[in-house]
C-alpha positions as CSV (number, residue, x, y, z in Angstrom):
1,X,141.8,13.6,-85.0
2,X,139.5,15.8,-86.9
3,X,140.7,18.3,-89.8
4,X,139.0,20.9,-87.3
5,X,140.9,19.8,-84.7
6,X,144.4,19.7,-86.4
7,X,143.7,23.5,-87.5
8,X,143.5,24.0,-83.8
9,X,146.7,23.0,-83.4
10,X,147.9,24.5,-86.6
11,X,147.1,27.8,-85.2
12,X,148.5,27.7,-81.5
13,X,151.9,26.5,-83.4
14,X,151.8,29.9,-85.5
15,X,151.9,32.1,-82.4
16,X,155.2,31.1,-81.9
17,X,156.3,32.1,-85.2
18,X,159.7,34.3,-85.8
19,X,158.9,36.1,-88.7
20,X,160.6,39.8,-88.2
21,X,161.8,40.3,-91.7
22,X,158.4,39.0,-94.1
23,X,155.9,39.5,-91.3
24,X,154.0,36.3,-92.6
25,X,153.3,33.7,-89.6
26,X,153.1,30.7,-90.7
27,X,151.7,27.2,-88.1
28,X,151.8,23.6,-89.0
29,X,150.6,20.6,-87.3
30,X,152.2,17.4,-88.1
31,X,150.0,14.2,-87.1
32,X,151.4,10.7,-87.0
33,X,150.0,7.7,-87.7
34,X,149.7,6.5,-84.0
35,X,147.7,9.9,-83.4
36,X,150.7,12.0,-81.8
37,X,151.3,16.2,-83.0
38,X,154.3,17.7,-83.8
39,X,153.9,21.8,-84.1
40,X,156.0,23.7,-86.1
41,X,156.2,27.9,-86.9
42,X,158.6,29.6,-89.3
43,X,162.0,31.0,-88.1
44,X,163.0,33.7,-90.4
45,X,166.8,34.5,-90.1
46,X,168.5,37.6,-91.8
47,X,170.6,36.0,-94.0
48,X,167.4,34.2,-95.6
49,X,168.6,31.2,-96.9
50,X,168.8,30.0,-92.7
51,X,165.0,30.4,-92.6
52,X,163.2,27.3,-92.0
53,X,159.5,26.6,-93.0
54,X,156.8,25.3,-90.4
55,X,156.4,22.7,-92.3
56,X,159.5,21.3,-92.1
57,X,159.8,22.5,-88.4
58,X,157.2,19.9,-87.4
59,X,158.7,17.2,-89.8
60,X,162.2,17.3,-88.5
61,X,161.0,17.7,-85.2
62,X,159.1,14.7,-85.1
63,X,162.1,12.9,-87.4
64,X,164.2,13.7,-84.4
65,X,162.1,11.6,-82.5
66,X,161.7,8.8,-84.0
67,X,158.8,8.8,-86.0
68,X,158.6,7.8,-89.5
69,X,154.9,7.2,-90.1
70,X,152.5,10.3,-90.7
71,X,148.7,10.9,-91.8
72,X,147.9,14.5,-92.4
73,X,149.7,17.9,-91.9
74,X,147.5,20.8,-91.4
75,X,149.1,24.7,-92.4
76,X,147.9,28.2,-91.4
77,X,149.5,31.7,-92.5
78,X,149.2,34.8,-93.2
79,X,151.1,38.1,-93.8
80,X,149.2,39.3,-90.3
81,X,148.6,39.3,-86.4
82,X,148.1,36.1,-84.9
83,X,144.4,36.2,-85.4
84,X,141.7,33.4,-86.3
85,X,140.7,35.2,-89.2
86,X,143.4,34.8,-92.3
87,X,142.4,35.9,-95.9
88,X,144.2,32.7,-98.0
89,X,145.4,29.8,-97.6
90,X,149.2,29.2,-97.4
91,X,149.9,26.1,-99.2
92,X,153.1,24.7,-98.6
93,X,156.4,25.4,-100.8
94,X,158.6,23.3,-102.9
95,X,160.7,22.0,-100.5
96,X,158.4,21.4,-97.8
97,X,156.0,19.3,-100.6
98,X,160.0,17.3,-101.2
99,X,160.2,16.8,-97.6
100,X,156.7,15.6,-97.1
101,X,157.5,13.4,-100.0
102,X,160.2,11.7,-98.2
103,X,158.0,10.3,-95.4
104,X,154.6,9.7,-96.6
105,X,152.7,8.1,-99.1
106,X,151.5,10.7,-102.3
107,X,148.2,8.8,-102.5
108,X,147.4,8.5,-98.8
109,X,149.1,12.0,-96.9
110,X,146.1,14.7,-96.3
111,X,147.6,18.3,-96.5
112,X,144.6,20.6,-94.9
113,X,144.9,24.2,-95.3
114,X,142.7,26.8,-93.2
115,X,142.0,30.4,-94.3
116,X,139.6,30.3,-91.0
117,X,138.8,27.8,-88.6
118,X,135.7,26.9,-90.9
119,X,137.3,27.4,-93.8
120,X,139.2,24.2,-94.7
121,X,140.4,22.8,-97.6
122,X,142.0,19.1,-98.0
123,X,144.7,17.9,-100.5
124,X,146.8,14.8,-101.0
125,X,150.1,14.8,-101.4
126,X,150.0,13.6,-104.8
127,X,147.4,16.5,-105.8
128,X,149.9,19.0,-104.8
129,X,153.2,17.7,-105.5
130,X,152.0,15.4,-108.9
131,X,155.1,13.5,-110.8
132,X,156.6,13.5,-107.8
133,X,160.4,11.9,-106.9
134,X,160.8,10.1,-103.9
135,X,162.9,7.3,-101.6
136,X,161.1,4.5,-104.3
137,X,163.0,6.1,-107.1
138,X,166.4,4.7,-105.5
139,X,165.5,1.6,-104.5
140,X,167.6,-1.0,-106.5
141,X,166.1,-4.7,-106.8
């Protein structure tokens, strides 16, 4: 699948986005290795702390069934309408970046952020989440 096409996806999962309180939308499209998409949006709640990212929407969505292996995760939001036209990119936060680190490989995991359909950026893992901690860290030989 192309980065283009993952956007695509990216941006039909941020129309489902529950974002009352901030007003910013966020879509994410999760792609495993075997070539399957899992879609996530953000779901704000009032008491904050409950909100979940759409990052991690599609991760535990696609945790929850059954796969382990992914390739690339592309991410599209915006303070704004559901339109095909954002101003930024919306890089993903902390603890999505954690998550993502727990199921994929730093070196290898493409992180593709839109601002338009046309306007895409690519990252790894490791460029975004450098020094990072993860499952290896615990492994005992």
């Amino acid at each position: 699948m192309t980065n283009e096409e993952l956007v695509k996806e990216a941006y039909e999962a941020r129309k489902m986005s529950y974002a009352p309180y901030s007003e910013f939308k966020v879509g994410a499209a999760l792609l495993t290795k075997n070539g399957k998409v899992y879609r996530g949006c953000n779901v704000e709640n009032a008491s904050y702390g409950a909100t979940n990212c759409a990052e991690r929407t599609a991760f535990f969505k696609a945790v929850s069934e059954g796969e382990r292996e992914f390739t690339a995760i592309a991410i599209v939001g915006q303070k704004d309408d559901v339109t095909p036209d954002l101003e930024e990119y919306a890089a993903p936060c902390g603890i999505c970046r954690q998550v993502m680190r727990e199921f994929c490989d730093p070196k290898t995991f493409r992180i593709v952020l839109a601002s338009r359909p046309d306007h895409i950026r690519e990252f790894t893992l490791e460029e975004l989440l450098p020094l990072s901690f993860g499952p290896d860290n615990l492994i005992k030989e």
